[in-house]
C-alpha positions as a printed Julia matrix, in Angstrom:
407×3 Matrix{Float64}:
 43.64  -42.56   -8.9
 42.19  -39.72  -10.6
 40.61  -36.98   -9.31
 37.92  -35.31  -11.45
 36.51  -31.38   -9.56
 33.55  -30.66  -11.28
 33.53  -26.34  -11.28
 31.55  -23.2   -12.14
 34.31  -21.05  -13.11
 37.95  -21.33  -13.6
 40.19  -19.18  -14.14
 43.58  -20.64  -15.58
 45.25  -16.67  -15.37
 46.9   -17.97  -18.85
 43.43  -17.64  -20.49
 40.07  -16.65  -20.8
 37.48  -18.19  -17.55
 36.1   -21.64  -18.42
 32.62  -22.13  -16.82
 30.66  -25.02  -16.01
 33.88  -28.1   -16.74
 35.76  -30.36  -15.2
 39.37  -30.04  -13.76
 41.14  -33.67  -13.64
 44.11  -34.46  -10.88
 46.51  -37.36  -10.96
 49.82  -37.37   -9.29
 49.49  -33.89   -7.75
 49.33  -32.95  -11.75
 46.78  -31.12  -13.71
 45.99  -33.52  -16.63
 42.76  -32.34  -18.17
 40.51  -29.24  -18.56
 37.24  -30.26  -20.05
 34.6   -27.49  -21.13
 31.99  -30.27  -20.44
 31.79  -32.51  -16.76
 31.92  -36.11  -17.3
 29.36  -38.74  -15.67
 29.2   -38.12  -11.25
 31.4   -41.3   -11.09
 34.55  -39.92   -8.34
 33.93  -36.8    -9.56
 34.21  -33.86   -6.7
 31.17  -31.48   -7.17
 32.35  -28.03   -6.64
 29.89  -27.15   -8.96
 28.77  -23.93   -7.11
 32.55  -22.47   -6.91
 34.87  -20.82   -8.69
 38.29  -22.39   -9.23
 41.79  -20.55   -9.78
 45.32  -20.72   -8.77
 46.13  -20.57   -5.1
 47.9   -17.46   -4.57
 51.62  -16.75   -4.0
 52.87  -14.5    -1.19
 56.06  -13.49   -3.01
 57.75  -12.09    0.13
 57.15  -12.84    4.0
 58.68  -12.66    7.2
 56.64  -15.42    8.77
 59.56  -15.65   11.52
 58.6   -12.6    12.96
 54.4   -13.01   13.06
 55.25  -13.62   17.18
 55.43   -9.5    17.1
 52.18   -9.62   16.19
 50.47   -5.73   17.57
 53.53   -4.97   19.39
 55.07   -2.49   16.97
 53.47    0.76   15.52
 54.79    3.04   12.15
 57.0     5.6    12.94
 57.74    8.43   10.89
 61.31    7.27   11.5
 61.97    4.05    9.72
 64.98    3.66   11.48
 63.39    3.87   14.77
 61.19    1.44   13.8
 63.81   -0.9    13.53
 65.59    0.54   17.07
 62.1    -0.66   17.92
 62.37   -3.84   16.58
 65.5    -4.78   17.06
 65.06   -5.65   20.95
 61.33   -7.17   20.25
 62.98   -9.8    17.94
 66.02  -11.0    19.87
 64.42  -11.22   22.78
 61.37  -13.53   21.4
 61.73  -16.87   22.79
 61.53  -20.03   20.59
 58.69  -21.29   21.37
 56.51  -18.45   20.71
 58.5   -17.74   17.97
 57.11  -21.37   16.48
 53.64  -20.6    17.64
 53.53  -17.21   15.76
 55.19  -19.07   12.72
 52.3   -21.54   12.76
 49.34  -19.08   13.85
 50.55  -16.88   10.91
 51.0   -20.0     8.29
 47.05  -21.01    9.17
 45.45  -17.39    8.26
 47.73  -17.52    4.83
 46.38  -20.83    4.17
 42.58  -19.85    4.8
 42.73  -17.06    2.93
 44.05  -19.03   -0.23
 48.21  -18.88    0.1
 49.82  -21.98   -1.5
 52.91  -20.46   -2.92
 55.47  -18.66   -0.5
 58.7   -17.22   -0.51
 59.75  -16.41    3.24
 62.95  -14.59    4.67
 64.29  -16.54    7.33
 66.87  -15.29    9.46
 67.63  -18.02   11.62
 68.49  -21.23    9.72
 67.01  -23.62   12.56
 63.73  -22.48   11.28
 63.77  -23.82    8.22
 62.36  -27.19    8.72
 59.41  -25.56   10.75
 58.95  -23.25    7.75
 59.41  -25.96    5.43
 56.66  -28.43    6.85
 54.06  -26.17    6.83
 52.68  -27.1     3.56
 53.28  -24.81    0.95
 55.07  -24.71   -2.52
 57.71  -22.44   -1.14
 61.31  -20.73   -1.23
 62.55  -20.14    1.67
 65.45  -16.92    1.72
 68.36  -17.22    3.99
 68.18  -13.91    5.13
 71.5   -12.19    5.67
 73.15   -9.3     7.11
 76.76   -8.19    7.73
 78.05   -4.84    6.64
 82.07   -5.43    7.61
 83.62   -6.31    4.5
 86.29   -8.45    6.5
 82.94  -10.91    7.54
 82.02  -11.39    4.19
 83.92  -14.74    3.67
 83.11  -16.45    6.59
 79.4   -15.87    6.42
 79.11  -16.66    2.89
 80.93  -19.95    4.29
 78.67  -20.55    6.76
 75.73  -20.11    4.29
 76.66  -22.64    2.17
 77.14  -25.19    4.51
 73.82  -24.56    5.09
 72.84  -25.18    1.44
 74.93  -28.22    1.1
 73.17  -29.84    4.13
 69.24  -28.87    4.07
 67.57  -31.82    3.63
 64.83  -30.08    1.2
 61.47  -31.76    0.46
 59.53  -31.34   -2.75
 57.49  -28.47   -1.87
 60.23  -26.43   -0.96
 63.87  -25.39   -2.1
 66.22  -23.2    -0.56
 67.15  -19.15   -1.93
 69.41  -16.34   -0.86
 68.5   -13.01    0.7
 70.71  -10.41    1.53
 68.92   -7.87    3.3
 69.65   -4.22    1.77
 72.06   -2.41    0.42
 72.53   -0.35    3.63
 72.8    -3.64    5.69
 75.29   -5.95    3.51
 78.49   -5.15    2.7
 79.33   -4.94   -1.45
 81.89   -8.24   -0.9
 78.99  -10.33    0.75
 76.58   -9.09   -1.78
 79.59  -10.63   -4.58
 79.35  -13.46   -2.25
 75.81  -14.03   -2.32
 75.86  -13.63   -5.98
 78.39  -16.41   -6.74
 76.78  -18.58   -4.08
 73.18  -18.42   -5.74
 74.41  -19.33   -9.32
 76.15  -22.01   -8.11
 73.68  -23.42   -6.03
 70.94  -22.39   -8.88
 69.51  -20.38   -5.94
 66.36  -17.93   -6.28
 67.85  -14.19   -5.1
 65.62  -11.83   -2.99
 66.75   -8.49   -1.46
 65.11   -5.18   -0.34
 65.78   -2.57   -2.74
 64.9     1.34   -2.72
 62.58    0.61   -0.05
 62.86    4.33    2.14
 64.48    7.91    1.46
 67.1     7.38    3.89
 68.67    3.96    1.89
 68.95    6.51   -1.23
 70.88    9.1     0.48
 72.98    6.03    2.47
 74.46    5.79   -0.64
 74.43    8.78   -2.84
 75.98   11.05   -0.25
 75.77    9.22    2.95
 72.7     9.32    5.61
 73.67   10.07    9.34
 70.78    8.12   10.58
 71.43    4.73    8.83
 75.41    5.01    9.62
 74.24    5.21   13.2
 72.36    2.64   13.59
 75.02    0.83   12.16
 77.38    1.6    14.44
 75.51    1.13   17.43
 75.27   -2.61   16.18
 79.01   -2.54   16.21
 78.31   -2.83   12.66
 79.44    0.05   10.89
 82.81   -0.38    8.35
 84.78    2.83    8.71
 86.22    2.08    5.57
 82.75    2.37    3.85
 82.24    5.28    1.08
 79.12    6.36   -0.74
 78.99    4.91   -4.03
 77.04    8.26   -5.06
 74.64    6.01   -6.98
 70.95    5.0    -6.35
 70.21    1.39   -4.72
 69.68   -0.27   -8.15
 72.37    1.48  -10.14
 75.03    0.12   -6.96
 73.55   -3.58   -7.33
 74.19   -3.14  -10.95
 77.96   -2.33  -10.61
 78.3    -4.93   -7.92
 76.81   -7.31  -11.17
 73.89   -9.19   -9.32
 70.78   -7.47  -11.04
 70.39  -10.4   -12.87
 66.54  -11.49  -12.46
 66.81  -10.14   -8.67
 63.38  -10.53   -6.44
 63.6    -6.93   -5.46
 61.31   -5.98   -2.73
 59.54   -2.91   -2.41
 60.61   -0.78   -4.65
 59.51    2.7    -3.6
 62.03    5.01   -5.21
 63.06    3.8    -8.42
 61.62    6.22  -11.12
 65.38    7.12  -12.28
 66.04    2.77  -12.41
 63.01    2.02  -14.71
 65.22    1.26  -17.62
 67.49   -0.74  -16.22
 65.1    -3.03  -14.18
 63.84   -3.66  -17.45
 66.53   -5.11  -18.81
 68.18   -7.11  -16.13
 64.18   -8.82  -15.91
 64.12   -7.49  -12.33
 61.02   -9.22  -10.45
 59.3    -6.87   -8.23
 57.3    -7.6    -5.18
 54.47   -5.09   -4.12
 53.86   -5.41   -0.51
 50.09   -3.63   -0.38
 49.16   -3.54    3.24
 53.07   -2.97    4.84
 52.84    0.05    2.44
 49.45    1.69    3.62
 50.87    0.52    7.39
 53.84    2.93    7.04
 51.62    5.59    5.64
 53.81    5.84    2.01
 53.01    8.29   -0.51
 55.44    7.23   -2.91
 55.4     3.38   -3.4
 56.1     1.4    -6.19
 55.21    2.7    -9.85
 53.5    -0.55  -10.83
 51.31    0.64  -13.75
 55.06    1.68  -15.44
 56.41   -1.4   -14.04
 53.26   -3.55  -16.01
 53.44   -1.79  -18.94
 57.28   -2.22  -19.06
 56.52   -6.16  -19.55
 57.94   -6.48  -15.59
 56.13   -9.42  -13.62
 55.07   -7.52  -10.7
 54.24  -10.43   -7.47
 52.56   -9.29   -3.94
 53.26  -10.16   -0.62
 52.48   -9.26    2.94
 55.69   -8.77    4.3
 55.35   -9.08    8.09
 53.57   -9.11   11.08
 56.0    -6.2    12.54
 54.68   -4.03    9.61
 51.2    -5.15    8.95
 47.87   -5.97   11.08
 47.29   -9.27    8.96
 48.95  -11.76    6.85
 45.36  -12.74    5.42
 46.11  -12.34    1.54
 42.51  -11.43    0.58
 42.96   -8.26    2.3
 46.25   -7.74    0.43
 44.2    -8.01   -2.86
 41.54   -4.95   -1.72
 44.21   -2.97   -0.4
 45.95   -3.44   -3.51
 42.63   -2.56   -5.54
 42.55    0.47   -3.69
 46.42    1.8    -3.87
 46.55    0.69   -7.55
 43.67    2.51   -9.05
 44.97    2.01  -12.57
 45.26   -1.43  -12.15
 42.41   -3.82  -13.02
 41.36   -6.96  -10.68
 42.52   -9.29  -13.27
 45.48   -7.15  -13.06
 46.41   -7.67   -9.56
 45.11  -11.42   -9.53
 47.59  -11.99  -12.38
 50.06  -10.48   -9.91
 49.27  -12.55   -7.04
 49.46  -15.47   -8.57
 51.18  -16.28  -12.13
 53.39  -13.93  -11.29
 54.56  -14.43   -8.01
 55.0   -17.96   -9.39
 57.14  -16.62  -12.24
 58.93  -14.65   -9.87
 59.71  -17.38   -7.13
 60.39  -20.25   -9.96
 57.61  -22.47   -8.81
 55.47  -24.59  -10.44
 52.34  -22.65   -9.6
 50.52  -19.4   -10.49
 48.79  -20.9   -13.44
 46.16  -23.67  -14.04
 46.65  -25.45  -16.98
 47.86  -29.35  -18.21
 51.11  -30.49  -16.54
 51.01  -27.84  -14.31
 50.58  -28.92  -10.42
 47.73  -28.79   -8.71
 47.71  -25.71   -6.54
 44.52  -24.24   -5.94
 41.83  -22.41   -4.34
 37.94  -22.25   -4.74
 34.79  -19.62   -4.03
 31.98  -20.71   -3.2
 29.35  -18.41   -5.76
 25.45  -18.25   -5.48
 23.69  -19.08   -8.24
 22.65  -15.8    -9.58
 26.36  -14.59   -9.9
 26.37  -12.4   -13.22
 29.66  -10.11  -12.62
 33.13  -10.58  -13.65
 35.15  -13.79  -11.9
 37.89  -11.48  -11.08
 35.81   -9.54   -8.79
 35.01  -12.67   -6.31
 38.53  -12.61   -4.58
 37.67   -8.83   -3.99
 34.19   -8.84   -2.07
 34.44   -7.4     1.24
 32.92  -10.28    3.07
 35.37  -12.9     2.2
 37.76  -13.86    4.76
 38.35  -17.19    3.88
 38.26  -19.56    0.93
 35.62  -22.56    0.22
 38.19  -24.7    -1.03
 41.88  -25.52   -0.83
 44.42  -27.91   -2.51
 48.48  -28.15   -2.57
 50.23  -30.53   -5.0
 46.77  -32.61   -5.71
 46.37  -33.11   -1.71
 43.35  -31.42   -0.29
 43.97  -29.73    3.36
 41.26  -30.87    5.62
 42.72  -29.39    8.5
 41.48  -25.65    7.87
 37.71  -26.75    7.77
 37.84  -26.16    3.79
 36.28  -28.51    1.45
């Protein structure tokens, strides 16, 4: 049966707000916008909120949320992963679960319905999975030996051939970095993903020390790398910047490339290989960056930028309305619609969902704010008042969440 939402405001972020209508559900489908609510018969009276997409968290580690307060920046990002390192293989499974489903709660309250998560350890991927969002989920993968490279990109497809996937979620490929994954496994990866029709995700140009890795070599990164037992003596320098090498190695190609700090020499060519970029707001200011991703050029150069929160080992929340003020406040230039549009049409573009947008045949993802009555400002600004913490009203694939204490 139908479900008619009576609204205040909605905004579709592929047009101009539509106040005081009705938004009609059937079949987890959006099959009407009218500019004028019908008679009260089932309708839902949200009539003091306003309406948009739910928003997409474009890149998460929700695997590692367990490590919650017990890492702090370094001015070493390599010791901060010497740091990590231990923290994460020693976290047992059950907390591990726990932090998964602690973390997946404070996305969902603060209006996450989209997700694309980096998951190292395949077992997790039906936890991950049922949680309830419109999701990708990124086998995460590292292995810099070249002579590896076959056997884990063998192992990774069995994976692929086997998940069982439901309809809110599919399955994607991450290799980690370019100073973690060895160019044959990145070929690998490549191959694998365009077989399988696989979204691709990767950390790209995220610190200084990746840059030098491989335009004349960086002592720190090779050893870390070798004490993993990981390092490839056989390994040169391609003397070229992180996106120029994933160019030659030939998997650009619409690449989810997080981060993004240091690519003001790569602007042309993430242009034309349709790069996505993912903006990861609070993880930046947590590290203390100066130089972060250029995302006015990025914008203007047609580029969907997305956001996400990263993790819990770099950030003091995974609640997404704080990502959207700290984003207001690194991204000066950019406007609120802006940086809505970003965290949610285009993380959907980004991600290949079906979400990100409001309008007919789209599914019903959403997310509502409660407004009093004497409301006169823009609708882009609500997402942005300090005091919110939560949303008023939440919805995945037509189904209403009751369990968060949301309308």
């Amino acid at each position: 049966m139908a479900l008619k939402i009576k609204f205040r405001a909605l905004l579709t972020m592929c047009g101009d707000p539509i106040e005081n209508g009705e938004l009609i559900v059937d079949d987890g489908n959006i099959v009407e916008i009218a500019t004028t609510p019908s008679n009260n018969e089932g309708v839902l009276d949200l009539s003091d909120c306003l309406l948009m997409p739910g928003f997409v968290n474009a890149h998460c580690h929700l695997g590692l949320t367990a490590l919650e307060k017990k890492l702090s920046p370094s001015d070493s990002f390599v010791d901060w992963i010497r740091a990590l390192i231990p923290l994460n293989s020693t976290l047992d499974s059950e907390s591990r679960v726990r932090g998964i489903r602690a973390g997946a709660k404070v996305m969902k309250r603060s209006g996450v319905t989209g997700l694309g998560d980096f998951v190292a350890e395949p077992e997790l991927l039906p936890v991950i999975g049922g949680l309830g969002f419109r999701s990708v989920l990124f086998l995460e993968t590292i292995g810099f030996h070249s002579e590896k490279a076959l056997e884990l990109s063998k192992n990774l497809e069995e994976v692929l051939k086997r998940e069982c996937l439901s309809p809110l979620y599919q399955l994607g490929l991450a290799p980690h970095a370019p100073y973690s994954v060895s160019p044959d496994l990145f070929r690998h990866l490549a191959a694998l993903a365009e077989k399988y029709h696989c979204p691709f995700s990767c950390h790209v140009a995220e610190i200084k020390e990746e840059s030098r890795f491989l335009v004349i070599g960086d002592n720190s990164l090779e050893e870390l790398l070798k004490e993993r037992f990981a390092w490839d003596p056989e390994w040169q320098p391609p003397y070229k910047t992180p996106m120029q090498y994933l160019y030659a190695l030939g998997i650009l190609d619409r690449l989810i490339a997080v981060h993004c700090n240091f690519v003001s020499d790569d602007l042309d060519i993430m242009e034309e290989k349709k790069i996505s970029p993912v903006f990861c707001p609070k993880s930046t200011e947590w590290f203390g960056r100066t130089q972060f991703m250029p995302v006015r050029t990025l914008l203007d150069r047609g580029m969907s930028v997305a956001l996400g929160t990263d993790s819990l080992a770099s950030n003091d929340s995974l609640n997404f309305l704080d990502e959207l003020r700290m984003a207001d406040k690194l991204l000066p230039d950019v406007s609120r619609r802006e940086i809505l549009t970003m965290a949610t049409r285009f993380g959907g573009e980004a991600l290949g969902l079906e979400c990100g947008t409001l309008a007919l045949g789209q599914k019903a993802d959403l997310i509502g704010f409660r407004v009093p009555r004497s409301f006169s400002g823009p609708w882009s600004d609500v997402p942005f008042e300090s005091h919110r913490r939560e949303v008023d009203f939440y919805m995945v694939d037509g189904q209403r969440d009751a369990g968060l204490g949301v309308k």
